[in-house]
C-alpha positions in Angstrom: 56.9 -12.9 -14.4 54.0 -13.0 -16.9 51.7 -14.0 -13.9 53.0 -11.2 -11.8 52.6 -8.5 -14.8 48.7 -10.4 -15.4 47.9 -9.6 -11.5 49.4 -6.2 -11.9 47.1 -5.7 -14.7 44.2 -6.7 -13.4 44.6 -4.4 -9.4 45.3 -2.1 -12.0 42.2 -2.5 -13.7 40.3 -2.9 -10.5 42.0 0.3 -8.9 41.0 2.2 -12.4 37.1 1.0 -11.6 37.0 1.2 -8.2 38.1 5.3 -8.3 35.7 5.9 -11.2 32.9 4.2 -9.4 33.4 7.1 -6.5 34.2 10.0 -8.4 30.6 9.1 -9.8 29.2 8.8 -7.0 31.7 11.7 -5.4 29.7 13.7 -8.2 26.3 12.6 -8.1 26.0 13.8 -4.2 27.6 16.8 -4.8 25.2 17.8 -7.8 22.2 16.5 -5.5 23.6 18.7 -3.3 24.0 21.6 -4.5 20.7 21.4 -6.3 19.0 21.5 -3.1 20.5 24.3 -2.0 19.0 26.1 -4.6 15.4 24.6 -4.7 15.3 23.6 -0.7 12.0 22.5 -0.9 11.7 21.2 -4.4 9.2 24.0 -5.9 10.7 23.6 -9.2 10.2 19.8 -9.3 6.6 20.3 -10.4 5.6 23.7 -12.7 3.0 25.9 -11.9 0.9 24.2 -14.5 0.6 20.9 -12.9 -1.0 22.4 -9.4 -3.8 22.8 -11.5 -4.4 19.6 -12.3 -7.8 19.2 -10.5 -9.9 22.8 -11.5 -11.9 20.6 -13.8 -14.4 18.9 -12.7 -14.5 15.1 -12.7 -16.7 12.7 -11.5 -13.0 10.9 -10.2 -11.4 10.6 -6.5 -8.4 12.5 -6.6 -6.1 10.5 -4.8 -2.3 12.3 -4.7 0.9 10.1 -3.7 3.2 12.8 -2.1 6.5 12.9 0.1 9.7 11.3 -1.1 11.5 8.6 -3.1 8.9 6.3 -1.6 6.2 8.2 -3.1 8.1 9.3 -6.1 8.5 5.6 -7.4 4.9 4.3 -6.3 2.9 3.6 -9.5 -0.8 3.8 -9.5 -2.7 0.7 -9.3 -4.6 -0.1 -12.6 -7.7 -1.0 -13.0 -9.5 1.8 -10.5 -11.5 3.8 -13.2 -13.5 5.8 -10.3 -10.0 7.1 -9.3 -7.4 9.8 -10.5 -3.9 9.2 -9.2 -1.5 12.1 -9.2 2.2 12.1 -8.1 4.1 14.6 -5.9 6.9 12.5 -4.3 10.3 13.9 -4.7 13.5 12.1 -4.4 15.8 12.3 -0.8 13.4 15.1 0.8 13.0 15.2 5.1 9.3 15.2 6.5 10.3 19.3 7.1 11.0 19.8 2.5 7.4 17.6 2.3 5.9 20.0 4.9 7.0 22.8 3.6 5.6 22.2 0.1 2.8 21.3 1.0 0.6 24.4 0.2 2.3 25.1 -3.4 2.2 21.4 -4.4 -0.7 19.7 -2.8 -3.6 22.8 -2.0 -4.8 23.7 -5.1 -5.1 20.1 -6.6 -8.0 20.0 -4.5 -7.3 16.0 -3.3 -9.7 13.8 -1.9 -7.4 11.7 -0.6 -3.1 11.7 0.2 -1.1 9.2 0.8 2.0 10.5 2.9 4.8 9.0 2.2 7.4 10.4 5.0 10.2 9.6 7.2 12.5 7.1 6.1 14.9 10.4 4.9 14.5 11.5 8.5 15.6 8.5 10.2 18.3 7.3 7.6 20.6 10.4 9.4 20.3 9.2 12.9 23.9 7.0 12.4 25.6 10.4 11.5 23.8 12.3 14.1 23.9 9.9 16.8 23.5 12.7 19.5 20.6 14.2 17.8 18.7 11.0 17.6 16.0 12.0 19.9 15.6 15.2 18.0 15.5 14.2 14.8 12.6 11.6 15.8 10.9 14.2 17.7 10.6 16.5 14.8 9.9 13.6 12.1 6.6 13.3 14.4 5.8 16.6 14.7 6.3 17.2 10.9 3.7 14.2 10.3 1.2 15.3 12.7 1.6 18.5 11.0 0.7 17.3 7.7 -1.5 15.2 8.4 -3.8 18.3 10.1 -3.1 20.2 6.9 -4.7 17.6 4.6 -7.5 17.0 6.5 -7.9 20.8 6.9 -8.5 20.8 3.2 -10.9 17.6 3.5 -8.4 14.9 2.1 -8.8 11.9 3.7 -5.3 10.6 4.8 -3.5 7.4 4.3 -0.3 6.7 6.3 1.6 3.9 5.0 4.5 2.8 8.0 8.2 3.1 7.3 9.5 -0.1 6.2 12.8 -1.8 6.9 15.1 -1.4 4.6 17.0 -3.7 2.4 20.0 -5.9 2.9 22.6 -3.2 4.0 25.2 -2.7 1.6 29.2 -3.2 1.8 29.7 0.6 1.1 27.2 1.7 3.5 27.9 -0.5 6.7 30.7 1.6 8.1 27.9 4.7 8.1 24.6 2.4 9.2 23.4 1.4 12.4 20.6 -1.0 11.6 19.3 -1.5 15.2 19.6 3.0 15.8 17.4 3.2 12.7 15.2 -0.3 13.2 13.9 0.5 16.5 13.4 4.1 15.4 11.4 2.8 12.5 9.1 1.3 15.3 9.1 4.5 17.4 7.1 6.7 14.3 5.1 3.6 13.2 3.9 3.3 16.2 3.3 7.0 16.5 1.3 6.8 12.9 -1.1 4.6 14.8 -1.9 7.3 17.7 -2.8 9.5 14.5 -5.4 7.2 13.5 -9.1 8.3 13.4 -11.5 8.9 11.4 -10.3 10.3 7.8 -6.5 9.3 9.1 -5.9 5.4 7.5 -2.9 3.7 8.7 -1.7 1.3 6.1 1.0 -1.5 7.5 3.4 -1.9 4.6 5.4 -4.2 6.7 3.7 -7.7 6.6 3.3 -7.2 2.9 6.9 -6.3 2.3 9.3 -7.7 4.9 10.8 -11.4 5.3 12.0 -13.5 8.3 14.9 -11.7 8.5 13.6 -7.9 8.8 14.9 -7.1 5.8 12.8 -6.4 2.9 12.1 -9.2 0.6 15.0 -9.7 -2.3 12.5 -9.9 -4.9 10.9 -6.2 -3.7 14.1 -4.9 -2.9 15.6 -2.6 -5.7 18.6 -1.0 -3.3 18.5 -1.1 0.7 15.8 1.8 0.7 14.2 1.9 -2.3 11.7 -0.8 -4.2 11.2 -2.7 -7.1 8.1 -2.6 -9.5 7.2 -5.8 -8.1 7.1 -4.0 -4.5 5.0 -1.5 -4.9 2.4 -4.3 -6.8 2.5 -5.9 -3.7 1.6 -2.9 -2.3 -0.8 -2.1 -4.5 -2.7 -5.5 -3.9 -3.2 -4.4 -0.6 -3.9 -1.1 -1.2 -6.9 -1.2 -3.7 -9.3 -2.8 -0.8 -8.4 0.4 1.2 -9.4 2.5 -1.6 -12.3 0.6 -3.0 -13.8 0.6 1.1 -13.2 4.3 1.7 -14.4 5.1 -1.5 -17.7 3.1 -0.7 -17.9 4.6 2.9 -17.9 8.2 1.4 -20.4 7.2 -1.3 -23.1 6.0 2.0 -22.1 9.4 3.8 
């Protein structure tokens, strides 16, 4: 009897975490939610006082890390004196909410070079929209190319980092994931990025750098299934300084 009431206890217990674990999370989406219908794009995420971050002069590279999560968490590598990094990535956004913003949070800082962070939010809805799979690559594309003809219309110099695999796929997300649906349409934009390369347009392969045997991001850079640790985006960061330091020589000689 007393090891019967102890097990009772305990699914109890586990019953009482398991339902406050998803009304948490039940909670968190719906605030998300909601918040984006009221900001679609994300204006309010940066005031009108930061778009002028760059009206004074400065003898700097403005480089500006902008699209989503991605971008959001990416901090600046150190130790780059000639540069001035800025940040305008914003959590959960679709190539279309970075396109969109574009002008009110990326035009007037004037940048001299952007790294567009873009498209893992695009693809990460193919396993719920399996019969728009086609469309929603097809516009993820289009939405790139876009941007990408935007910044170099204001003379940035762009740098495309690809879309990485994602992490180890969670328990809770399986039943709502289709690893090889969103895998091979990983491979379908990256290698789209690489059609966009020219001169100006930088394509920088996150995926040697970040991904293990397995296709699966490295445990040690992995801080959920899509998102990195601190140790991640320093890996990235090692890779990316050479970029910087080569472009920003290149542009000294022109």
């Amino acid at each position: 009897m007393r090891l019967t009431v102890i097990s009772l206890s305990v699914a109890l217990l586990i019953s009482i975490a398991a339902n406050v674990c998803i009304f948490r999370q039940g909670k968190d989406f719906y605030l998300r939610l909601n918040a984006v219908r009221l900001d679609p794009l994300g204006l309010a995420c940066y005031p009108a006082t930061a778009r002028q971050q760059n009206t004074v002069p400065s003898d700097r590279r403005t480089v500006v890390f902008f699209g989503t999560s991605r971008a959001n968490h990416w901090t600046a590598p150190s130790g780059l004196t000639s540069f001035r990094f800025i940040n305008r990535g914003i959590d959960n956004q679709t190539s279309a909410q970075v396109r969109g913003r574009f002008d009110y949070h990326i035009s007037s800082l004037k940048p001299d070079m952007i790294i567009l962070v873009v498209g893992g939010n695009d693809l990460k809805t193919i396993p719920l929209f399996p019969h728009r799979k086609e469309s929603i690559i097809e516009n993820c594309k289009s939405n790139v190319a876009e941007l990408v003809s935007e910044s170099l219309d204001i003379g940035a110099t762009v740098v495309l980092p690809t879309i990485f695999p994602t992490g180890e796929i969670p328990l809770t997300r399986r039943p709502f994931w289709s690893a090889g649906e969103v895998a091979g349409a990983g491979e379908e934009v990256n290698a789209f990025l690489y059609s966009l390369e020219r001169e100006n347009v930088i394509v920088f392969d996150t995926i040697p750098i970040l991904v293990n045997e397995s296709g699966f991001v490295k445990k040690e850079y992995s801080r959920d299934f899509l998102h990195l640790t601190k140790a991640g985006y320093d890996a990235l960061n090692a890779e990316l300084i050479p970029v910087l330091k080569n472009w920003a020589l290149y542009r000294r000689k022109k």
